[in-house]
N, C-alpha and C positions, 0 to 999 in steps of 0.2 A: 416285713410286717404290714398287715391291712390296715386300712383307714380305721375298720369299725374297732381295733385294738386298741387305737390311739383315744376313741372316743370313749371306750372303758374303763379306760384309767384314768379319766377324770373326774373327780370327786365332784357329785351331784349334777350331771352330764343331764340328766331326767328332766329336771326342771324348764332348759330351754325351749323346749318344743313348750312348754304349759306358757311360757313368759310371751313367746313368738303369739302363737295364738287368742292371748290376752291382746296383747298389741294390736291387733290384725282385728278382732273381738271392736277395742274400744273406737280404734278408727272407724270401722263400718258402723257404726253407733252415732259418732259424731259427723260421719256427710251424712248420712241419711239423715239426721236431725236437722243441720244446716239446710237440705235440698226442702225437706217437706216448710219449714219454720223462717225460712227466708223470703227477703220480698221479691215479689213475684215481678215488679218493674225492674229489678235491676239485674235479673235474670233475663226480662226480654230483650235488653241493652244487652246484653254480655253475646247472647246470642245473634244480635245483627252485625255486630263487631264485625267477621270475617268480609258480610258481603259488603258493606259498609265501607271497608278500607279499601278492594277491589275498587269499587266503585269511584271511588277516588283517583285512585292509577290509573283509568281508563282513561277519564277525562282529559 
């Protein structure tokens, strides 16, 4: 028996692709609100992080 048999005999199989998509939908909604609506210092802080901690091990 194929996969897609199994996935036919399940009652209301339809709906998950619309559910996935909502999901995938709401998230890309809330970073991109987070990325434009957030403060912009602690964005430039999050970003020196990497070189920042380098910099440290160097020494």
């Amino acid at each position: 028996m194929k996969f897609i048999n199994y996935l036919e005999s399940i009652t209301g199989v339809g709906i998950y692709p619309l559910i996935s998509l909502l999901i995938f939908f709401v998230f890309f909604v809330a970073v991109t609100f987070i990325v434009f609506k957030g403060d912009k210092e602690y964005f430039n802080n999050a970003a020196k992080i990497p070189v920042q901690d380098n910099e440290n091990q160097l020494q």
